[in-house]
C-alpha positions as a Markdown table, in Angstrom:
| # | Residue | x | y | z |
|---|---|---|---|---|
| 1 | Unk | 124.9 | 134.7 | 166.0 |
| 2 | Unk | 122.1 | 134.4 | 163.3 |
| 3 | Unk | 119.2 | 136.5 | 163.9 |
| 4 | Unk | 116.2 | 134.9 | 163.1 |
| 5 | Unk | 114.0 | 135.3 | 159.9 |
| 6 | Unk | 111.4 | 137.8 | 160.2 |
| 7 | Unk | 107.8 | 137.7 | 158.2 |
| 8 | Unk | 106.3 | 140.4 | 156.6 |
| 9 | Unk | 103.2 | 141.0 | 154.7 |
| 10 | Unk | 104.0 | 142.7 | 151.1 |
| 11 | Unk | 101.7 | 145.5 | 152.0 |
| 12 | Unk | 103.2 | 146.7 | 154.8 |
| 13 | Unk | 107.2 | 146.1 | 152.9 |
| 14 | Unk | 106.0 | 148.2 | 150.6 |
| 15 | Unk | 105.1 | 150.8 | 153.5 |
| 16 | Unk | 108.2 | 150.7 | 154.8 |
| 17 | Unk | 110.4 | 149.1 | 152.5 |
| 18 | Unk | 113.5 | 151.9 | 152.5 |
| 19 | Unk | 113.6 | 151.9 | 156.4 |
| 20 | Unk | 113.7 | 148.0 | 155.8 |
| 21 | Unk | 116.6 | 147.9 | 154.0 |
| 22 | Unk | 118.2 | 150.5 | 155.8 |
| 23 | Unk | 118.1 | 147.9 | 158.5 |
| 24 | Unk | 118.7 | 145.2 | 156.2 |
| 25 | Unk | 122.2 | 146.8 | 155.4 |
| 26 | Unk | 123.3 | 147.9 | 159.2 |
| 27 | Unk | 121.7 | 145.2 | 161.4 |
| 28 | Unk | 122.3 | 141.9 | 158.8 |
| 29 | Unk | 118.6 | 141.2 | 159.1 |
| 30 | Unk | 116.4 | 139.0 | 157.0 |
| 31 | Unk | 113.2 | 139.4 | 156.0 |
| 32 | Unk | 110.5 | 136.9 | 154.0 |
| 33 | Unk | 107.9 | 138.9 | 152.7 |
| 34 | Unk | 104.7 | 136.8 | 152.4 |
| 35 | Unk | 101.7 | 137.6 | 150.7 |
| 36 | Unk | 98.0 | 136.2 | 151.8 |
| 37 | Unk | 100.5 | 134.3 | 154.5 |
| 38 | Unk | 102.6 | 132.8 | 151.8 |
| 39 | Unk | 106.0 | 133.4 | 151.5 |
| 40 | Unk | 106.5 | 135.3 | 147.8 |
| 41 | Unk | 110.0 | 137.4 | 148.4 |
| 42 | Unk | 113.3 | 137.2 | 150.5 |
| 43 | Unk | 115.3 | 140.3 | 151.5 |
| 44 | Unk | 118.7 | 139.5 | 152.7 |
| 45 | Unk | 121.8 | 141.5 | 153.2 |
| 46 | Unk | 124.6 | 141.5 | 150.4 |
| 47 | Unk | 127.6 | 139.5 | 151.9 |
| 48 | Unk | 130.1 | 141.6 | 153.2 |
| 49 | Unk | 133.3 | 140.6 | 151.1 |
| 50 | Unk | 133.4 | 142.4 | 147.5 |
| 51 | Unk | 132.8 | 140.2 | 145.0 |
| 52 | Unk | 136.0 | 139.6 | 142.6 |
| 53 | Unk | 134.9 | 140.8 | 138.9 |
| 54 | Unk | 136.2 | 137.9 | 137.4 |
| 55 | Unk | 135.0 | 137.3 | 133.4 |
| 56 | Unk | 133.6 | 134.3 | 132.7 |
| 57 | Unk | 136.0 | 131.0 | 131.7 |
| 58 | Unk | 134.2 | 130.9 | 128.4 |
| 59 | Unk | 136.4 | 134.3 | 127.5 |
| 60 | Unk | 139.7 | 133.1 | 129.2 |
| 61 | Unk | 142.4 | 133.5 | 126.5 |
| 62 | Unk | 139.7 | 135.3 | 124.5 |
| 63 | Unk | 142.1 | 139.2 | 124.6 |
| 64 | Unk | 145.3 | 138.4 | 122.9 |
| 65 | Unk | 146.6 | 141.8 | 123.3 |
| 66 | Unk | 144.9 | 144.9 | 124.4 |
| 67 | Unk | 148.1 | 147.8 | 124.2 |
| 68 | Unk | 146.6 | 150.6 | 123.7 |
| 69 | Unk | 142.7 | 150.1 | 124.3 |
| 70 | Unk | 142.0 | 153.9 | 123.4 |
| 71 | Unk | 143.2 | 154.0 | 119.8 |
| 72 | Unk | 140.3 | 153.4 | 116.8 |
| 73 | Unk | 139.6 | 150.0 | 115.6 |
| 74 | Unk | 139.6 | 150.7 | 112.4 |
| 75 | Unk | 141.3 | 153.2 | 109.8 |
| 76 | Unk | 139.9 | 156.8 | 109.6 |
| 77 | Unk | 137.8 | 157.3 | 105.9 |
| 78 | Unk | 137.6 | 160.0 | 104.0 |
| 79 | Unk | 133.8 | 160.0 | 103.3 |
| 80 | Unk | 131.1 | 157.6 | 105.0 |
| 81 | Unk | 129.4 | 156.1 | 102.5 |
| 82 | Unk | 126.2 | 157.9 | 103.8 |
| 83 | Unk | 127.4 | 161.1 | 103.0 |
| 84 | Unk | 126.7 | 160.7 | 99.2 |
| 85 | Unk | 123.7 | 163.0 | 98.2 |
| 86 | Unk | 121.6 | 161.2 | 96.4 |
């Protein structure tokens, strides 16, 4: 069952607003918070499922190989080249 949207003006959100999404999380309820009557914000629950962390498809294929991700990237030096005194 969907529970209906309920209105709320932003000045009393901002009175309340941790108890409202303490509700928000437990009870699945939406809010619109309208300011001067208009509607400016909407509080809805997350969904429920995690979200997969999947990378984008622009970097598919982008990782070759990635053995041994703790090692440096590059060669230790001797001396930085800001070390020099001047």
């Amino acid at each position: 069952m969907v529970k209906p949207v309920k209105h709320i003006p932003a000045g009393k959100f901002k009175a309340t607003c941790l108890r409202l999404l303490d509700e928000v999380a437990a009870d699945r309820q939406e809010y619109v918070v309208t300011k001067r009557g208009k509607p400016v914000a909407r509080l809805v629950p997350l969904p429920e499922k995690p979200v997969k962390n999947v990378p984008p498809p622009e970097l598919r294929g982008s990782v070759l190989r990635f053995d041994r991700p703790n090692d440096p990237i590059f060669e230790p030096m001797d001396e930085w080249p800001g070390d020099a005194d001047p």
